[in-house]
C-alpha positions as a Markdown table, in Angstrom:
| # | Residue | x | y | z |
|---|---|---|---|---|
| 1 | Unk | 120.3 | 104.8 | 82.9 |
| 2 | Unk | 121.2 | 104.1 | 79.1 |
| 3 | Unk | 118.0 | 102.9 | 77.3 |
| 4 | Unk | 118.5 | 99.3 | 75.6 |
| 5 | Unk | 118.5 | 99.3 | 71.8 |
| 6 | Unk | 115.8 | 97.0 | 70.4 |
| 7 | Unk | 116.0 | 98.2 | 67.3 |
| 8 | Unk | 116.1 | 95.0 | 65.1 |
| 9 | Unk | 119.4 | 93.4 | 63.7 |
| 10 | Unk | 119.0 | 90.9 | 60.7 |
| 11 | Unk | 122.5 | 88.6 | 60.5 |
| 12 | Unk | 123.3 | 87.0 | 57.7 |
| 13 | Unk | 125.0 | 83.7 | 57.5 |
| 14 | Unk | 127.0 | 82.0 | 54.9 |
| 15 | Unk | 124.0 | 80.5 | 53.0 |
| 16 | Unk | 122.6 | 83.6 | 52.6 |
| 17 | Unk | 120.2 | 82.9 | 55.2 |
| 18 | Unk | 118.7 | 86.0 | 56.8 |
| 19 | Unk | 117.6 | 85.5 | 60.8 |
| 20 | Unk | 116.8 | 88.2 | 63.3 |
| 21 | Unk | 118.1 | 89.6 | 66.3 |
| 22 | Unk | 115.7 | 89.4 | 69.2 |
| 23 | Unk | 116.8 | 92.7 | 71.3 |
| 24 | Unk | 114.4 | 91.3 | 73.8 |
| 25 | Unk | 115.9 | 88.0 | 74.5 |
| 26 | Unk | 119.5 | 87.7 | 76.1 |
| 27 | Unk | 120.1 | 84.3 | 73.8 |
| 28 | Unk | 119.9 | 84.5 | 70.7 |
| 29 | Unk | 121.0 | 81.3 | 68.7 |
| 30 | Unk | 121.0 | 80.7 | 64.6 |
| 31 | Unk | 121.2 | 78.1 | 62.9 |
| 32 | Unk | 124.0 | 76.2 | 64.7 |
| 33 | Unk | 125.4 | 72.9 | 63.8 |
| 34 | Unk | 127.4 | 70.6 | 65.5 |
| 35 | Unk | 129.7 | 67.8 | 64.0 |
| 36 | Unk | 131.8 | 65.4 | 66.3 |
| 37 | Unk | 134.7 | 63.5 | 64.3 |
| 38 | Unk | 135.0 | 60.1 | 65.7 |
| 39 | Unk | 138.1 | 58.7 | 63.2 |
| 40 | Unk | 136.5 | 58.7 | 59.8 |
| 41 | Unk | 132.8 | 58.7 | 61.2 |
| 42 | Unk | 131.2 | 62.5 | 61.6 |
| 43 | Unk | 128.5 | 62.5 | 63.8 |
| 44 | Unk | 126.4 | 65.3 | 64.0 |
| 45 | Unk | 124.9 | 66.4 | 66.9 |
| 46 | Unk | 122.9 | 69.5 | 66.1 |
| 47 | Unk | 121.8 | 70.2 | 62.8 |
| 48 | Unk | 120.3 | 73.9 | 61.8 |
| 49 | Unk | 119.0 | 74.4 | 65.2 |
| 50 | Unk | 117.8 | 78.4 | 66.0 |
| 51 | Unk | 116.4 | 79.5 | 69.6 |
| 52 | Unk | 115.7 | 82.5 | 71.6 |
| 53 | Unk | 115.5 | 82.7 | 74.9 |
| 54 | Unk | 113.9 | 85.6 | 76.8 |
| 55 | Unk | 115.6 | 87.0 | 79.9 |
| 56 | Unk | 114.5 | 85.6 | 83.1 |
| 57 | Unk | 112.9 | 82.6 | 81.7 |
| 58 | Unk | 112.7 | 79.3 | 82.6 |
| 59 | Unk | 113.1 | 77.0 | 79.7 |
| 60 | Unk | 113.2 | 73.5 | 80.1 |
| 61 | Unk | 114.6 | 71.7 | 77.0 |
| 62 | Unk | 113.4 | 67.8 | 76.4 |
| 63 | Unk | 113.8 | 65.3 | 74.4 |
| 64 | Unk | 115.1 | 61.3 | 73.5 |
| 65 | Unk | 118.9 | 60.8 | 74.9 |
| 66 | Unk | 121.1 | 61.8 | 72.1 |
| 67 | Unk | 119.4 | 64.3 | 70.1 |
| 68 | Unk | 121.7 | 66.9 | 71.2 |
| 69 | Unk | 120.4 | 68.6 | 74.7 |
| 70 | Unk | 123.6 | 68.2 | 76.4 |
| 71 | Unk | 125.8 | 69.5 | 73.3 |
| 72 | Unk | 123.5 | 72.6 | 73.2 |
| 73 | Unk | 124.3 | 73.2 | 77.0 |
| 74 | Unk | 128.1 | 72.6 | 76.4 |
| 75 | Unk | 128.1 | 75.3 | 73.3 |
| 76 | Unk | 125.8 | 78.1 | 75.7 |
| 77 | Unk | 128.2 | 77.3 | 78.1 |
| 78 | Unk | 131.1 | 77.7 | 76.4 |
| 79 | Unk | 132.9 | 74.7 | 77.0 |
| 80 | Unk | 132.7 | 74.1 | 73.2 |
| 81 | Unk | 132.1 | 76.1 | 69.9 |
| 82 | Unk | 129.9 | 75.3 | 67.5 |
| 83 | Unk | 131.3 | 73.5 | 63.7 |
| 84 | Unk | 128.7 | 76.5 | 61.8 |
| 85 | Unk | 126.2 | 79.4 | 63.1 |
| 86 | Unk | 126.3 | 81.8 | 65.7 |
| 87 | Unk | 125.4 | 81.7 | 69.3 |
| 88 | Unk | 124.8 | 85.8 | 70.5 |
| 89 | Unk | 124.1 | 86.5 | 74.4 |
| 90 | Unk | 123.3 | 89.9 | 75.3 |
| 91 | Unk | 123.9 | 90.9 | 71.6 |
| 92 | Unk | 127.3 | 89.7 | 71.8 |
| 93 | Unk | 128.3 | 86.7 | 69.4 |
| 94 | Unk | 130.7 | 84.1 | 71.6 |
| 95 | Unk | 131.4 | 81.9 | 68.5 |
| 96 | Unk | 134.0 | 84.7 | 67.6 |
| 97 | Unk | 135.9 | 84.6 | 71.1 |
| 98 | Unk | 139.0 | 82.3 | 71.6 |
| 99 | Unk | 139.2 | 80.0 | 74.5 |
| 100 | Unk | 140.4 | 81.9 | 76.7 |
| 101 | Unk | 137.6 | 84.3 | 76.2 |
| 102 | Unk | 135.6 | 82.1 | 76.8 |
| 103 | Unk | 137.0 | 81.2 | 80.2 |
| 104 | Unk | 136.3 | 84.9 | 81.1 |
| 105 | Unk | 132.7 | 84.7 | 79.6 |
| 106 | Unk | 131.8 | 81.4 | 81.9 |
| 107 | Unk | 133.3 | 83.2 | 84.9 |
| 108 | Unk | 131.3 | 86.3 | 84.2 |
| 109 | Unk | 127.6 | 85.1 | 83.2 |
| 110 | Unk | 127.3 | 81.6 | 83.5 |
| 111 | Unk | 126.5 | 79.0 | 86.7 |
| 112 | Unk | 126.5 | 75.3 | 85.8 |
| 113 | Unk | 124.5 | 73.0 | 87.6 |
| 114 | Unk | 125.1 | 69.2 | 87.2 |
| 115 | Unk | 123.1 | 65.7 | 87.5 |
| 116 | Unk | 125.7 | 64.6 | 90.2 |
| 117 | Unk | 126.5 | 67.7 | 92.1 |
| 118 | Unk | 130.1 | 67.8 | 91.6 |
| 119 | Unk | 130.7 | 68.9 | 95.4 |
| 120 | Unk | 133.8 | 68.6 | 96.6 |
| 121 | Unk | 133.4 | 65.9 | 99.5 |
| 122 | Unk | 136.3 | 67.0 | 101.9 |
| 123 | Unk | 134.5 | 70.5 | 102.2 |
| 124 | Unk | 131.1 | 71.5 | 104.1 |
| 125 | Unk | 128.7 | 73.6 | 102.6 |
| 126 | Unk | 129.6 | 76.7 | 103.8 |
| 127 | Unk | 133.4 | 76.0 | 102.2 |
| 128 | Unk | 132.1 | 74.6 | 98.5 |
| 129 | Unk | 129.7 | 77.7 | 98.0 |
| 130 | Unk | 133.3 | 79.9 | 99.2 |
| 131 | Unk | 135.4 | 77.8 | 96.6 |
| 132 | Unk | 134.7 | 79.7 | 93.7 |
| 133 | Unk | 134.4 | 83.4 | 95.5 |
| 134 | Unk | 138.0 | 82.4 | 96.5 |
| 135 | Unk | 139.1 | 81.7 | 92.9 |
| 136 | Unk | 137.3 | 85.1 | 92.0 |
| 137 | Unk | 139.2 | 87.0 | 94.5 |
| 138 | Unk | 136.3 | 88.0 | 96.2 |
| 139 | Unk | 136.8 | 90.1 | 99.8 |
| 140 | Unk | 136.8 | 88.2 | 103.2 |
| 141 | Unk | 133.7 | 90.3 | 104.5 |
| 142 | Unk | 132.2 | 90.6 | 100.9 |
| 143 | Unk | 132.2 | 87.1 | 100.3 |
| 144 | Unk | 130.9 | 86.2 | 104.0 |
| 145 | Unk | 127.8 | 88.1 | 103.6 |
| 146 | Unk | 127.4 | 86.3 | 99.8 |
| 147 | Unk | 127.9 | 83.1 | 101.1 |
| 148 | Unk | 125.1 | 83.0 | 103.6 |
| 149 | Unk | 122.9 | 85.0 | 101.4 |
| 150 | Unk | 123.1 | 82.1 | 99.1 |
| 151 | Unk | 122.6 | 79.4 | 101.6 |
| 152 | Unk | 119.4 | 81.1 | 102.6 |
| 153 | Unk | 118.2 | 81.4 | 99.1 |
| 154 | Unk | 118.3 | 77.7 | 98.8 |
| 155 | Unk | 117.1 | 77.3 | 102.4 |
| 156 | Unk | 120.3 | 75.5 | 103.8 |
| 157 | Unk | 121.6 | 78.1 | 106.2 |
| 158 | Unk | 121.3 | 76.4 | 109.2 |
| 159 | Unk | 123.1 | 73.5 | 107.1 |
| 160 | Unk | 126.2 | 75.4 | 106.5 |
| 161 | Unk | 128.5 | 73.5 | 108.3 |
| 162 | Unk | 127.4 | 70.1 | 107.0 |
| 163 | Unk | 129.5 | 67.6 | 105.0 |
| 164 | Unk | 128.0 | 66.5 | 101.3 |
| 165 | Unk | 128.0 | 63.0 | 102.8 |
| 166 | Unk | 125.4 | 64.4 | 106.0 |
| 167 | Unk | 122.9 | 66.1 | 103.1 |
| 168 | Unk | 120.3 | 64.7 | 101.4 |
| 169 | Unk | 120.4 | 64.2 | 97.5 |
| 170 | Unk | 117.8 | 67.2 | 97.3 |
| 171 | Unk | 120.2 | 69.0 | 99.6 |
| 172 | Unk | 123.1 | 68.6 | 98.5 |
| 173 | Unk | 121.5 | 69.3 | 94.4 |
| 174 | Unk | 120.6 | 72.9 | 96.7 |
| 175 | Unk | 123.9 | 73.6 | 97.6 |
| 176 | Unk | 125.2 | 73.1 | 94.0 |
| 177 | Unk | 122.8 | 75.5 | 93.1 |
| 178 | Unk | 124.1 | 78.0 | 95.7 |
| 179 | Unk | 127.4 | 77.4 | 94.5 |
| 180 | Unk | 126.3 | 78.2 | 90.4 |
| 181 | Unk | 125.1 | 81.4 | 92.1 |
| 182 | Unk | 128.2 | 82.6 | 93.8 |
| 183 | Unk | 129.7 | 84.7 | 90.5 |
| 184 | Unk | 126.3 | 86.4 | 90.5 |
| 185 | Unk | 125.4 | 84.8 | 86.6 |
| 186 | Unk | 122.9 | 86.0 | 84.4 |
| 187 | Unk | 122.8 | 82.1 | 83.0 |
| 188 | Unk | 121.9 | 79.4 | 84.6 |
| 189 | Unk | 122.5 | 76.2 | 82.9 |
| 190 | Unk | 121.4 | 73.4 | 84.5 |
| 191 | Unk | 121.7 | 69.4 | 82.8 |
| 192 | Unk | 119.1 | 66.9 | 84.8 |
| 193 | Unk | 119.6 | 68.6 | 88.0 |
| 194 | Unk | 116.8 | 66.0 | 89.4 |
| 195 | Unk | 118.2 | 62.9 | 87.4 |
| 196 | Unk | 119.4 | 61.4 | 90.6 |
| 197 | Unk | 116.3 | 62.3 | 93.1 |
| 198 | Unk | 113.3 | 61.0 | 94.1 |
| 199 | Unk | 110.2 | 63.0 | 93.4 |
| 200 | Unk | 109.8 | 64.9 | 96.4 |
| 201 | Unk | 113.6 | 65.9 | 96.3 |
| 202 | Unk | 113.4 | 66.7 | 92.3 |
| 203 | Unk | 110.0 | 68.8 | 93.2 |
| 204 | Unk | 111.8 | 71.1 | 96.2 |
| 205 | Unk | 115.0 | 71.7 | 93.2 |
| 206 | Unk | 112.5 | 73.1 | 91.2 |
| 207 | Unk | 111.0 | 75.2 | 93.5 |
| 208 | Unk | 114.1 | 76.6 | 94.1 |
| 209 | Unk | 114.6 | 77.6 | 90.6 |
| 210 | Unk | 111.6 | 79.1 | 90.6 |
| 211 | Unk | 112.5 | 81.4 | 93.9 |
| 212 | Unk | 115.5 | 82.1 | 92.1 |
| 213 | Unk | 113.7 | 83.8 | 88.8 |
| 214 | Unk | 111.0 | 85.5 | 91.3 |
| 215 | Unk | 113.6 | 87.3 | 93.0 |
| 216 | Unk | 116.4 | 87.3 | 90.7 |
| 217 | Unk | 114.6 | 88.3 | 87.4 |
| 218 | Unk | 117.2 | 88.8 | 85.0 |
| 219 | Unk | 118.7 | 85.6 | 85.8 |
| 220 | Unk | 117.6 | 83.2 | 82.8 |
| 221 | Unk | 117.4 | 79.3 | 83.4 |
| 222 | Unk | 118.0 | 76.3 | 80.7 |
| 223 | Unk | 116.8 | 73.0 | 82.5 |
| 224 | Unk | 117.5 | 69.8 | 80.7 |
| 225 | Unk | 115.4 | 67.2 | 81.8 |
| 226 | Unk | 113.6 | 63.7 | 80.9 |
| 227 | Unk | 110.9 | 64.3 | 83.6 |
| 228 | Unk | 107.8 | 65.7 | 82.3 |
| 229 | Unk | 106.2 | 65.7 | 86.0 |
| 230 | Unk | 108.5 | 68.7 | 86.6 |
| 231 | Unk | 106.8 | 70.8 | 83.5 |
| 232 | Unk | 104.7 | 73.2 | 85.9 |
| 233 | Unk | 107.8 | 75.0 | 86.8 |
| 234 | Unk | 108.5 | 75.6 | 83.6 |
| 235 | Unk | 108.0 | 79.1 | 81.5 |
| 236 | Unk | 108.4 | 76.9 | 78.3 |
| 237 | Unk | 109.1 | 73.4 | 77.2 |
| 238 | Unk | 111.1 | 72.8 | 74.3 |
| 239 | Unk | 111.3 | 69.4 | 72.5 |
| 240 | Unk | 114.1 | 68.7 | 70.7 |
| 241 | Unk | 114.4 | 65.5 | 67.8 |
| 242 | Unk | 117.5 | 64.9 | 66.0 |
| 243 | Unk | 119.9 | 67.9 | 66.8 |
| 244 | Unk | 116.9 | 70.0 | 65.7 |
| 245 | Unk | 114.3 | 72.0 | 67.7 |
| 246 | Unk | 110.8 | 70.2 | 67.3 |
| 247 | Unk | 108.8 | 72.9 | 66.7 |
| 248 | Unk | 105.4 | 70.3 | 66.5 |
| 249 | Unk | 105.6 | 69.8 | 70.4 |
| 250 | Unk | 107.2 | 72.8 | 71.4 |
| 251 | Unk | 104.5 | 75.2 | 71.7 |
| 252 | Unk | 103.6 | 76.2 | 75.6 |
| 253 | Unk | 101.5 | 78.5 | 77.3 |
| 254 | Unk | 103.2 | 80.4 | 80.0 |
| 255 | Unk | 101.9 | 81.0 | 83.5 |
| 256 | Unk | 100.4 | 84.0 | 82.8 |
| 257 | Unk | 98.4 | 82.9 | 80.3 |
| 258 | Unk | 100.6 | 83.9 | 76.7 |
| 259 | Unk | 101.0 | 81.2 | 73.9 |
| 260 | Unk | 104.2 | 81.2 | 72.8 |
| 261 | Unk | 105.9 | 79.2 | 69.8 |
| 262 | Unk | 109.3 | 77.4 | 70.3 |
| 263 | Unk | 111.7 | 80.3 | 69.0 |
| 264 | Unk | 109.5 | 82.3 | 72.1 |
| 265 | Unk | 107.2 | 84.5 | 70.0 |
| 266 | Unk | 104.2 | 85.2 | 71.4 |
| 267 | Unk | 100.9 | 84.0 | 69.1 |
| 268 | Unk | 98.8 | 85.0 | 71.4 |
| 269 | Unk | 97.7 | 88.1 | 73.3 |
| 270 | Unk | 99.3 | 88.2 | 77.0 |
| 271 | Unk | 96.9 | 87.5 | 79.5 |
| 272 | Unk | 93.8 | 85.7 | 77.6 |
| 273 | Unk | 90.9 | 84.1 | 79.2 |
| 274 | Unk | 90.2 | 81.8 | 76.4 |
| 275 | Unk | 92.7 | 79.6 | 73.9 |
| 276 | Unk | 92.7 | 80.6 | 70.3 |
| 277 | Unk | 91.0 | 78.2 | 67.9 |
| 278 | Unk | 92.3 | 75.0 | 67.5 |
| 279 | Unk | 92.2 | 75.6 | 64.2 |
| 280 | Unk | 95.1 | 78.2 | 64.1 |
| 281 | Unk | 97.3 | 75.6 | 66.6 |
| 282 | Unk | 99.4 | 74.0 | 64.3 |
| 283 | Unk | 98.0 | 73.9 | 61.1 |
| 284 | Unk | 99.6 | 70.7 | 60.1 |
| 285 | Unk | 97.2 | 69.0 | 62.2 |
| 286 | Unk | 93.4 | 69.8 | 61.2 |
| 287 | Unk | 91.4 | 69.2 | 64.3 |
| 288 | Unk | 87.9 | 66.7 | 64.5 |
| 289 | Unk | 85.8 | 69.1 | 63.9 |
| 290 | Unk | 87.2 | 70.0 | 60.7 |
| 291 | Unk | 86.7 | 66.5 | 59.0 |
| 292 | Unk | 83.6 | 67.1 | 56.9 |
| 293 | Unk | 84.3 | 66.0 | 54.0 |
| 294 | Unk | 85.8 | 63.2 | 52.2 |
| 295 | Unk | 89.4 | 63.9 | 50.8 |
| 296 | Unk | 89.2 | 62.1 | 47.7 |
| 297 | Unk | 85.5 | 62.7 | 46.3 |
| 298 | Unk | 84.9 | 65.9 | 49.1 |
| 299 | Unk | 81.6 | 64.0 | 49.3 |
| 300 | Unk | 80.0 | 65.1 | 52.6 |
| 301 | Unk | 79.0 | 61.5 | 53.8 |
| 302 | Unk | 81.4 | 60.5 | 56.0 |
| 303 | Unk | 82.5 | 58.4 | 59.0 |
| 304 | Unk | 85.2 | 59.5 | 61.3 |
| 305 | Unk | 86.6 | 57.1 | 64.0 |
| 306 | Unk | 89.2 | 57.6 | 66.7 |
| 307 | Unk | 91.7 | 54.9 | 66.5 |
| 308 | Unk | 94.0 | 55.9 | 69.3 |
| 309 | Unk | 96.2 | 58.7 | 70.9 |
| 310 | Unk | 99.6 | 59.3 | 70.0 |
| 311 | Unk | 102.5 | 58.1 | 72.1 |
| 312 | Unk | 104.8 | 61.2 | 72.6 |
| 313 | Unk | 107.0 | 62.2 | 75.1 |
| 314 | Unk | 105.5 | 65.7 | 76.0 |
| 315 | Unk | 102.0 | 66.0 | 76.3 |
| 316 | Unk | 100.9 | 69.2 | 75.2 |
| 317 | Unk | 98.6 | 71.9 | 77.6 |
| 318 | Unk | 96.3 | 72.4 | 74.8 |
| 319 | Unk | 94.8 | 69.0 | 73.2 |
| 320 | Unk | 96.2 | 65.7 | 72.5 |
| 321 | Unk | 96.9 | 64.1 | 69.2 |
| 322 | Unk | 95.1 | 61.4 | 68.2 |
| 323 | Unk | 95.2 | 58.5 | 64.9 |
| 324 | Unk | 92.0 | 58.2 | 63.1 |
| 325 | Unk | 90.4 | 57.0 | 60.3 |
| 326 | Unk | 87.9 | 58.5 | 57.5 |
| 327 | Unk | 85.7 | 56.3 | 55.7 |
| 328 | Unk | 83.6 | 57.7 | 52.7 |
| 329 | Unk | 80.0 | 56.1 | 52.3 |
| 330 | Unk | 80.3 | 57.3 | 48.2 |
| 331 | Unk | 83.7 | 56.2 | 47.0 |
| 332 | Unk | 84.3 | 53.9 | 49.8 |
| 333 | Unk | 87.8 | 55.9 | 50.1 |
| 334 | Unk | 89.9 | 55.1 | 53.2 |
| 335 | Unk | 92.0 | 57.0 | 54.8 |
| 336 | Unk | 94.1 | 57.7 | 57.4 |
| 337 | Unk | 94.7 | 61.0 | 59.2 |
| 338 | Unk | 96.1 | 62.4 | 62.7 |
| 339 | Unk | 93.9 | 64.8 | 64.3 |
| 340 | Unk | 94.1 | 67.4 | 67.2 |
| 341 | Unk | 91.6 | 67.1 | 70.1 |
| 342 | Unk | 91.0 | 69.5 | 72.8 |
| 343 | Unk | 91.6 | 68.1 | 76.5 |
| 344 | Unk | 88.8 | 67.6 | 78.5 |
């Protein structure tokens, strides 16, 4: 078996910025932009974003509506190219291919899962999952055996024969997913998959997805999503603000017990016990413990009061950020800071 090379590639781009190559992680994206052209407005949807994603990862990408989730999903996809920057998976840069490249590269690598299903009605489960094998050219017998190996992955087998109309949202949102699966991709990009479920539906998706990782591990999946009760089936969360990845929020610990940052680094030693100081969690934000003094005199008599959490839309594993207020019994200085304080 040919040995992967990991030895590191630095790319350059037109700024002169330098980025590297993660060998490691199948997607690889540098600062991309975005820019729609609506008559003489330009909207930009992504602005300088850079990501890598590990192979066989669940990454689950939030953020406000319109700061550019989708339009990231479209360009991994390939159903767009970015305006500047390069997008590389598995080491090869997609930016560079034409269109109908790309047509090959979506057929080869990447499953799309949608909000609404996109099942065709007039066809039963069995027959949507066959639909693209068909298109493929895929053998009778070959794709027989695929077919119901996919409908037993998502635990719909004995539901084969079943019209969309006779499922269940949650079912029918399964049969999708088997139908992603049937080109055998090493991407799986899915945009609210649970948008249009009720919690106990959206909860049995996930699980899926997480089957799917456990026994397929190559296969990497991108989950775009507003629901934060989902996060547990998550490897990492990623918040994005303003067609940019917010790298404030977007540091995770995995399940097995890493710290990771949002490009995917690890900061932290695989399998620890205990969480690094709080201290070294981003800086930016000192943590309660570390208000001694008073920032304008540094005189040591202080008073520190909480004045309330933060309102943001991903609560992070570690500690929760919190307004407060320091008050300096010498210079009667005021001021106000945000501080980091550990769950309890």
């Amino acid at each position: 078996m040919t040995q992967r090379d990991e030895t590191p590639l630095k790319i350059e781009d037109v700024s002169g910025k330098v980025f590297n190559l993660d060998r490691n992680a199948c997607i690889n994206i540098f600062n991309i932009y975005k820019v729609y052209k609506r008559e003489k407005i330009e909207v930009v949807a992504l602005r300088g974003l850079t990501l890598h994603v590990k192979r066989g990862e669940i990454l689950m990408i939030v953020g406000p509506s319109g700061c550019g989730k989708t339009t990231l999903l479209n360009l991994l996809g390939g159903l767009d190219k970015p305006t500047a920057g390069k997008i590389y998976i598995d080491d090869e840069d997609i930016t560079d291919l034409n269109y109908d490249a790309l047509t090959v590269y979506r057929r080869k690598k990447i499953g799309f899962v949608f909000q609404f299903m996109n099942l065709v009605k007039s066809l039963n489960a069995y027959e949507n999952v066959e639909l693209p094998l068909i298109s493929l050219g895929v053998a009778d017998d070959v794709r027989k055996q695929r077919i119901n190996e996919l409908l037993e992955l998502v635990g719909l087998k004995e539901r084969r024969l079943h019209y969309p109309a006779e499922l269940s949202g949650g079912e029918q949102q399964r049969i999708a997913i088997a139908t992603a699966l049937a080109n055998s991709p090493s991407i799986i990009l899915a945009d609210e998959p649970t948008g249009e479920l009720d919690s106990t539906n959206a909860h049995e998706v996930m699980a899926v997805f997480r089957n799917l990782v456990q026994r397929f591990p190559n296969i990497t999946v991108i989950i775009v999503t507003h629901d934060m009760s989902l996060k547990r089936y998550a490897d990492r969360i990623v918040r994005m603000r303003d067609g940019m990845v917010d790298e404030s929020m977007s540091l995770q610990y995995t399940r097995d017990g890493e710290l990771l940052d949002a490009q995917g680094v690890a900061v932290a030693a695989s399998g620890t016990t205990t969480m690094p100081d709080l201290s070294e969690v981003l800086p930016q934000y000192p943590s309660i413990s570390e208000l001694k003094f008073c920032p304008k005199c540094n005189a040591s008599q202080i008073q520190v009061s909480i004045l309330k959490s933060v309102n943001i839309d991903k609560p992070h594993p570690l500690f929760q950020l919190n307004d407060a207020v320091i008050i300096c019994n010498d210079c009667h200085n005021v001021e106000k800071v945000r501080v980091k304080i550990f769950h309890p």
